[in-house]
C-alpha positions in Angstrom: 65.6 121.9 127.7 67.0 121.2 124.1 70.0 123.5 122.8 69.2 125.5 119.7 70.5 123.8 116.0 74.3 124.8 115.5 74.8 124.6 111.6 77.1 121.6 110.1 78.8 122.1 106.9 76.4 121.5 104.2 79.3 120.9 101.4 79.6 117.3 102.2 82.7 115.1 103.2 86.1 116.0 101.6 89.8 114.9 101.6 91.4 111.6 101.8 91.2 110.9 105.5 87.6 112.0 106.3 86.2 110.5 102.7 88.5 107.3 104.3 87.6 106.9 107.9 83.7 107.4 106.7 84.2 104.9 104.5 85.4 103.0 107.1 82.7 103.7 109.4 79.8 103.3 107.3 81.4 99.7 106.0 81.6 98.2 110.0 77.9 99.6 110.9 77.0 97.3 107.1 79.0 94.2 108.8 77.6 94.7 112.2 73.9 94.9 110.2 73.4 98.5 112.1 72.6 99.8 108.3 68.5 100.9 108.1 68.2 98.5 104.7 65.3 96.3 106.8 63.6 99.5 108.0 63.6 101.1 104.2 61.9 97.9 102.9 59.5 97.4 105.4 58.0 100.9 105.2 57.0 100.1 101.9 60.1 101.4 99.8 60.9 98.0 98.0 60.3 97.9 94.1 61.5 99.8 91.0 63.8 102.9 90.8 65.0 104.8 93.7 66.8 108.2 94.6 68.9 108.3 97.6 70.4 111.4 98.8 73.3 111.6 100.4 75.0 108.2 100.0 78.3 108.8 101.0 80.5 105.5 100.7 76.8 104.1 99.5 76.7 100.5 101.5 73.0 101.4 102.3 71.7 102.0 98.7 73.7 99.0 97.5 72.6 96.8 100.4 68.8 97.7 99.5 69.9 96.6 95.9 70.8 93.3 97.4 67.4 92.4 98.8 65.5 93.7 96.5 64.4 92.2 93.1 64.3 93.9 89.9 65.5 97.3 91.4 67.4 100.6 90.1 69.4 103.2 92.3 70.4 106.6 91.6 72.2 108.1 94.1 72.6 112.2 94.7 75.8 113.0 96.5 77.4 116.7 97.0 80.5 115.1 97.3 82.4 113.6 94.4 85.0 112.5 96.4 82.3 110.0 98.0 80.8 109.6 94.8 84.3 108.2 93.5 84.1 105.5 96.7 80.3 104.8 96.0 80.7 104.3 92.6 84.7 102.1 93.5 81.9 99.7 96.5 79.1 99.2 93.5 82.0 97.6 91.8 82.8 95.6 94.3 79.3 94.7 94.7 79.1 93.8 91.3 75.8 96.3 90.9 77.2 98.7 88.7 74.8 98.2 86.1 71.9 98.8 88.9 72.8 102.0 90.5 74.3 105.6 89.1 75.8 108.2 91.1 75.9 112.0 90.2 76.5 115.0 92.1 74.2 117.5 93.0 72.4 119.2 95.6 69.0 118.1 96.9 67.5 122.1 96.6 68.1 121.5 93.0 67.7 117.8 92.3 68.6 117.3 88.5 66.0 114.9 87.5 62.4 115.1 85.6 59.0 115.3 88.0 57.8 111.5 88.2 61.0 109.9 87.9 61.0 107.9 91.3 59.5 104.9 93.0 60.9 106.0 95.8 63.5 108.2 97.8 65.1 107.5 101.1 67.7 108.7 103.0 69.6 108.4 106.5 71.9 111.0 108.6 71.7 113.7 105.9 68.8 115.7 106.8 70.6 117.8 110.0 73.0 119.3 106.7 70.3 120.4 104.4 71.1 124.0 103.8 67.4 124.7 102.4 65.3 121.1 103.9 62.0 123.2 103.0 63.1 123.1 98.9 64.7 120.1 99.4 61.7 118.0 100.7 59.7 119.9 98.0 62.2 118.5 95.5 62.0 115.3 96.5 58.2 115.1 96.2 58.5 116.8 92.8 60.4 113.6 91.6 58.1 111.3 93.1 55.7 109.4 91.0 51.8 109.3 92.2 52.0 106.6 94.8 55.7 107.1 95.2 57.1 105.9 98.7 59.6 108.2 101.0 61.6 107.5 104.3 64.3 109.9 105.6 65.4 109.0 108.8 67.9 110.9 110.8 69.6 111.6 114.0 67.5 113.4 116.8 69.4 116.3 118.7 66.3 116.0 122.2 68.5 112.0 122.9 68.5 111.3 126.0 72.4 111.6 127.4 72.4 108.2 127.7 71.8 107.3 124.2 74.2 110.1 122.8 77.2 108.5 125.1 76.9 105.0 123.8 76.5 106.4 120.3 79.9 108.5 121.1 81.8 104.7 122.6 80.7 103.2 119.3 81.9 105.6 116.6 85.3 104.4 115.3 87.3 105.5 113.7 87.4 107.4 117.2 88.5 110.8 115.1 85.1 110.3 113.7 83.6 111.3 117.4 84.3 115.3 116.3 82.2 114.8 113.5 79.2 112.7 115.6 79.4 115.5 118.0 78.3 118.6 115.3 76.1 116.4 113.4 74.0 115.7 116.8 74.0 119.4 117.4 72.5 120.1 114.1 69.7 117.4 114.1 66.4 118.3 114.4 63.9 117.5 117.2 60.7 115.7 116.1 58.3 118.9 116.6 60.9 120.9 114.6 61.1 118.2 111.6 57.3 118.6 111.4 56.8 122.7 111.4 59.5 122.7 108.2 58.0 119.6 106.4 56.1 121.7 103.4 51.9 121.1 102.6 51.2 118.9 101.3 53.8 116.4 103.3 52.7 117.5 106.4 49.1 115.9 105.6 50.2 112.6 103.9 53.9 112.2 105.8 54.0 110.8 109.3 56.8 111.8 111.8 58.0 109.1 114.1 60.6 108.9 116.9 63.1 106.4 118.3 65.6 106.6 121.2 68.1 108.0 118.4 66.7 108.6 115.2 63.6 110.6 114.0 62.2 109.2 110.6 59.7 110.5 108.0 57.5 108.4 106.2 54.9 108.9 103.5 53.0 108.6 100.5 52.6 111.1 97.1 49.0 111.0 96.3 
């Protein structure tokens, strides 16, 4: 039987260490090619401008940049100590005239209805403090046609998947962090009773050995 949700922090990642070993984490899962760039693009989400929430060090949004053509990011962080990384990695990446970070919650996403192609987002959905406004904010933004993927952890794992997810997180004082966030990721069935109308209609709810994902379409 699965546990009940424990709550995680939904103020984001602070201080010099954690906003540093997250970093750090987020850069070796980029080299190692573990980052879900391909998965993004192949559901669909591959042309003009894009939101992504929760960016953190923001390797992913700037990787999708990379193999796309012609693209925009705006990236929504809570965080503006990850924001300062994010924006210090575009730089690096020599996109900073493609993508633009600003902080802000997803409940109360500070952009006009229609503004996105697109919206995607990994390993941020478990801290949602209000995921019912937040997925109807994120459709709000969405043009007509507009594509979204949020992909996540999901807390029914099998043991064995949850230990070699806890061998591989390094820094190893990230494994505290790993642990709540998989205790406050949702299950499949519980993603799809919160997901508002008319997402649950036109949004399909998928399952992997360790990540649920959400897919669909604005019409």
């Amino acid at each position: 039987m699965t546990r009940a949700r424990i709550l995680e922090t939904d103020v984001g990642i602070h201080g010099d260490v954690a906003v540093d070993m997250y970093d750090q984490m987020q850069r070796r899962l980029r080299d190692k090619g573990w980052l879900a760039t391909g998965a993004i693009i192949s559901s669909g989400l591959s042309s003009g401008i894009a939101l992504e929430i929760g960016p953190g060090p923001g390797y992913l949004g700037l990787e999708w940049l990379m193999h796309t053509q012609g693209t925009t990011l705006k990236g929504l962080d809570i965080s503006s100590e990850m924001i300062a990384v994010a924006e210090r990695n575009a730089k690096v990446y020599g996109l900073t005239e493609r993508v633009t970070y600003v902080q802000g919650s997803g409940a109360r996403l500070p952009f006009d209805d229609g503004t996105f192609d697109g919206v995607f987002t990994t390993q941020s959905l478990h801290e949602w403090s209000e995921p019912e406004a937040t997925f109807l904010e994120i459709w709000r933004v969405l043009k007509p046609a507009g594509r979204l993927v949020v992909s996540d952890f999901r807390r029914d794992m099998s043991p064995l998947v949850k230990g070699f997810l806890w061998l591989m997180a390094k820094p190893k004082l990230l494994r505290r962090g790993l642990v709540t966030s998989l205790n406050a990721a949702y299950t499949p069935a519980e993603v799809r009773a919160i997901l508002p109308e008319p997402m649950q209609s036109l949004c399909k709810t998928t399952a992997g050995p360790m990540n649920l994902r959400i897919v669909g379409t604005k019409n």
